[in-house]
C-alpha positions in Angstrom: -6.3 -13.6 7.8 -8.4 -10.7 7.0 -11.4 -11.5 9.8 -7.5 -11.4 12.3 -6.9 -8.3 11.1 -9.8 -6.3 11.1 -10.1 -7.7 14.7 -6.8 -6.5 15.5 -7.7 -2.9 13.9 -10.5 -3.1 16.1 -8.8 -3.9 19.3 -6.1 -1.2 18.5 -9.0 1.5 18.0 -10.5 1.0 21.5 -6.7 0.9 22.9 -6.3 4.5 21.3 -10.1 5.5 22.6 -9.0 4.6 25.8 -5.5 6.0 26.0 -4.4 2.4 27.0 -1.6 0.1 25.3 -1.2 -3.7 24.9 1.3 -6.0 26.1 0.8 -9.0 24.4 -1.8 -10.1 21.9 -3.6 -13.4 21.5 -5.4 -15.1 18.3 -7.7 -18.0 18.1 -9.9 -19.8 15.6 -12.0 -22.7 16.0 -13.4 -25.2 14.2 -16.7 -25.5 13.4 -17.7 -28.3 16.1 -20.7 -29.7 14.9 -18.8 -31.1 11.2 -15.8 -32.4 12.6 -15.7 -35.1 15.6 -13.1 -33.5 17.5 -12.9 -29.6 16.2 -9.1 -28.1 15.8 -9.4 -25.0 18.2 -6.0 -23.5 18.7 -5.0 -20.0 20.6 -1.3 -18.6 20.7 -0.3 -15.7 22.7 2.1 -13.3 21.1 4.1 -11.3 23.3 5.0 -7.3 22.0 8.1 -6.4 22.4 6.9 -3.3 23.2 3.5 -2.5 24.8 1.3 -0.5 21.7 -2.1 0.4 20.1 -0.7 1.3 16.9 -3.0 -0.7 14.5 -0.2 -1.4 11.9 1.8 -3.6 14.7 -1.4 -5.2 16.3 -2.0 -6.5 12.7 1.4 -7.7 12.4 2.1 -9.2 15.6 -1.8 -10.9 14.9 -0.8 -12.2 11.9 2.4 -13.4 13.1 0.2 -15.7 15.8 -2.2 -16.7 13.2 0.6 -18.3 10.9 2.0 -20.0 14.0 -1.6 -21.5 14.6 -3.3 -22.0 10.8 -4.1 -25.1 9.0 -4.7 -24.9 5.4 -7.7 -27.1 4.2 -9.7 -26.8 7.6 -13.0 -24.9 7.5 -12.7 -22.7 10.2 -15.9 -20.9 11.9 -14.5 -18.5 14.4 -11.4 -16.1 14.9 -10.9 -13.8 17.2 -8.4 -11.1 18.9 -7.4 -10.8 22.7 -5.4 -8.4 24.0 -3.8 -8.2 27.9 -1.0 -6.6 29.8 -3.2 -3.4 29.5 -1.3 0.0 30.8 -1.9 3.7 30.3 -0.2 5.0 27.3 2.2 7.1 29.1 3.6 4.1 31.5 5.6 2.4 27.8 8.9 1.3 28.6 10.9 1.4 25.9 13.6 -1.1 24.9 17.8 -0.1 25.1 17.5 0.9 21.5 13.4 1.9 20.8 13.2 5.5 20.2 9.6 6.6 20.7 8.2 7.6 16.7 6.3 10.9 16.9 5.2 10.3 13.4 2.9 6.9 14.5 0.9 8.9 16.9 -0.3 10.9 14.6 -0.7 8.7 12.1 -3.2 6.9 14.3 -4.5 10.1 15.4 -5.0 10.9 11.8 -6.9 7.5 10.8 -9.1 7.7 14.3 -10.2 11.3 13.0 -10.9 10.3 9.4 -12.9 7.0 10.6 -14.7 8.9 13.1 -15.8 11.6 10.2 -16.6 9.1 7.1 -17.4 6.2 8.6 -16.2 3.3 10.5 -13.2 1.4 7.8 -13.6 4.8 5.9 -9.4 4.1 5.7 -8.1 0.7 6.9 -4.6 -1.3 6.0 -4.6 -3.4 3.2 -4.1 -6.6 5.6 -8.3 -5.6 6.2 -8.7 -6.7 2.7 -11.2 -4.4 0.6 -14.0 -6.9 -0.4 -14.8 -9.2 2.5 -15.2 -12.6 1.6 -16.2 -13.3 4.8 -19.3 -11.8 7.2 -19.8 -12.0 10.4 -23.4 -13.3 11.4 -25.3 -10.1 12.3 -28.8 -11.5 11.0 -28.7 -13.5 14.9 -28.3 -10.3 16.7 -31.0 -9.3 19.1 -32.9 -6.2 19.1 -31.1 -4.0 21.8 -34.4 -2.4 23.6 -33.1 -2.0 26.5 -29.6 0.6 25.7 -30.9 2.5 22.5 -33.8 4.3 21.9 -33.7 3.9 18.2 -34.9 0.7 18.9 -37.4 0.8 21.4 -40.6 -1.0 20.0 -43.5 0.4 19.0 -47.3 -0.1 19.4 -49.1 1.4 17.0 
């Protein structure tokens, strides 16, 4: 659940970066398909009611799909986040009864601004969890030569 939510914070981060919202949101987890003969590898697609990138409902509506989708005493190996319907921010149509919220905007605004100063996570949601029992496996990561220059090898 944790692994879902950090993925979701993730997700609605970019959303904000690039002044875009989300329509519908979509969780998976897999499996691990070498230990089982046939690996339990569900998705479930969770439509917003309306279109966002405001990390608190990301989580929420993730969460909400994960539940639908989890089985308790599986090992699991993968999770991941997908959003779709993809619009700019200004094109949200509100419901009969939604009244845009000022207040969330900046609130996101506010947690963007702090992440970007102190650090990535510097302030997360509590559904992120605060000592990760899980990792994802960046020891298999290849060296990036090719985009950064902080990497670039050297002969010497």
């Amino acid at each position: 659940a944790e692994a879902v939510a950090n993925f979701a914070a993730r997700v609605a981060m970019k959303l904000r970066r690039q002044q875009s919202v989300a329509g519908y949101v979509s969780v998976f987890i897999h499996e691990n398909p070498f230990t089982v003969e046939r690996p339990y590898c569900p998705s479930v697609t969770v439509p917003l009611p309306v279109a966002t990138s405001a990390t608190p409902e990301l989580i929420h509506y993730a969460q909400a799909g994960l539940r639908r989708i989890f089985r308790s005493g599986l090992q699991y190996k993968k999770a991941g986040v997908i959003v779709g319907d993809l619009r700019p921010e200004g094109a949200v149509q509100l419901g009969m009864f939604d009244q845009a919220d000022p207040r969330k905007a900046t609130l996101m605004a506010t947690m963007d601004l702090l992440n970007a100063r102190y650090g990535r996570d510097a302030v997360r949601l509590a559904a992120q969890g605060n000592d990760r029992a899980w990792r994802m496996r960046q020891e298999n990561k290849s060296a990036r030569y090719t985009t950064r220059w902080n990497e670039l090898m050297t002969i010497g």
